[in-house]
C-alpha positions in Angstrom: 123.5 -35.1 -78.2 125.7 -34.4 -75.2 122.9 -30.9 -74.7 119.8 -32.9 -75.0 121.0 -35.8 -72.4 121.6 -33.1 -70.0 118.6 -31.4 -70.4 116.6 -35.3 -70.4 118.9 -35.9 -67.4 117.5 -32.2 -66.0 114.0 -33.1 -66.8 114.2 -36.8 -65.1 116.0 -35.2 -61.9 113.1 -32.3 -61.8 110.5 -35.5 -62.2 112.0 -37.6 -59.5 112.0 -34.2 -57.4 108.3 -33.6 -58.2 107.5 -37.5 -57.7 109.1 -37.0 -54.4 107.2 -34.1 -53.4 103.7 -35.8 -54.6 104.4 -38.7 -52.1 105.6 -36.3 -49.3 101.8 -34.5 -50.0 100.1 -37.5 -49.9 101.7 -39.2 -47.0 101.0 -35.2 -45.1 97.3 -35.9 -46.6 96.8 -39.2 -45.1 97.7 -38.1 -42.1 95.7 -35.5 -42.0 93.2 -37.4 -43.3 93.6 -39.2 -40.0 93.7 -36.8 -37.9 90.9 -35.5 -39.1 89.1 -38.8 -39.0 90.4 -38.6 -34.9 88.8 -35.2 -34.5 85.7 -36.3 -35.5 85.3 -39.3 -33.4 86.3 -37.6 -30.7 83.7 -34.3 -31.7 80.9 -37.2 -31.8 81.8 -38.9 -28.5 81.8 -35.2 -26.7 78.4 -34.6 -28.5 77.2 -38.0 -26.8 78.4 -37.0 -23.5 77.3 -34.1 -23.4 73.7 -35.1 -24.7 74.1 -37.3 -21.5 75.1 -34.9 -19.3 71.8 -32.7 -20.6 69.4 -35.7 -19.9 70.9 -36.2 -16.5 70.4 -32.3 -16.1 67.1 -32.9 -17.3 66.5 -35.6 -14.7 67.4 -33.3 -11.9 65.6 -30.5 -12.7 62.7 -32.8 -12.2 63.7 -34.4 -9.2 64.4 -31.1 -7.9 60.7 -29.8 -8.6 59.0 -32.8 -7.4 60.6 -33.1 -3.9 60.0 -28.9 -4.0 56.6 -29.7 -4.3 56.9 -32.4 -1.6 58.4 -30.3 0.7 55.7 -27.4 0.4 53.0 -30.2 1.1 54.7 -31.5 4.0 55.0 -28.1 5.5 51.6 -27.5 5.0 51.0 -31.2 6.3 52.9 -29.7 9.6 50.8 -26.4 9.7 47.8 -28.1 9.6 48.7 -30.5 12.1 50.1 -28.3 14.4 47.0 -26.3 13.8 44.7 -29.1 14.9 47.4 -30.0 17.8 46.3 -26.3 19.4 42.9 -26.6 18.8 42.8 -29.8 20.8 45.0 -28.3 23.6 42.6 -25.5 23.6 39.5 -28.0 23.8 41.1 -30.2 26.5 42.0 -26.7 28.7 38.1 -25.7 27.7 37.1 -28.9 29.1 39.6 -28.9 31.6 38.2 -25.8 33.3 34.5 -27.2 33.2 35.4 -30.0 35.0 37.1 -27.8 37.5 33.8 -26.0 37.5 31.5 -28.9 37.6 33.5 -30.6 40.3 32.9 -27.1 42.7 29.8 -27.0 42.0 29.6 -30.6 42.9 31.5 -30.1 46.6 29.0 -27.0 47.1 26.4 -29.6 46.7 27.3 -31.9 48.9 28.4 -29.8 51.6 
């Protein structure tokens, strides 16, 4: 009997070894469990920020082409402006010299 309590005492040691090992496992599993749980929040709040950081991007981009397209218009705003402003100095020196003309013409008259 003295063999077979040894080997049950053998067998019970191996168990409480194995039983030991199982809870170590599932202790390592929760916490990776948990860790994993951690990684994906954190993966789904980068995916939200950057889906934040694109719309803002987005936003921009728009901005950007609309006062580009303000921008060309008030140039050509300016151009034409500036355009009209010659063409009235050129009319007022036009006028500027007949008057010049009309006013000797005027002395030679009355002379």
């Amino acid at each position: 009997m003295g063999e077979k309590m040894k080997t049950f005492e053998n067998k019970e040691k191996n168990l409480n070894k194995l039983i030991d090992k199982l809870s170590s496992l599932s202790a390592s599993y929760s916490q990776s469990n948990l860790n994993s749980n951690k990684i994906s929040d954190e993966r789904n709040q980068l995916e939200r920020e950057k889906k934040d950081i694109e719309n803002k991007h987005d936003k921009l981009l728009r901005e950007h082409k609309y006062l580009k397209e303000k921008l060309l218009k008030l140039k050509e705003e300016v151009s034409n402006k500036s355009d009209l402003e010659e063409k009235f100095n050129q009319d007022i020196d036009e006028l500027s010299k007949e008057t010049e003309i009309l006013v000797k013409e005027i002395d030679k008259w009355q002379m």
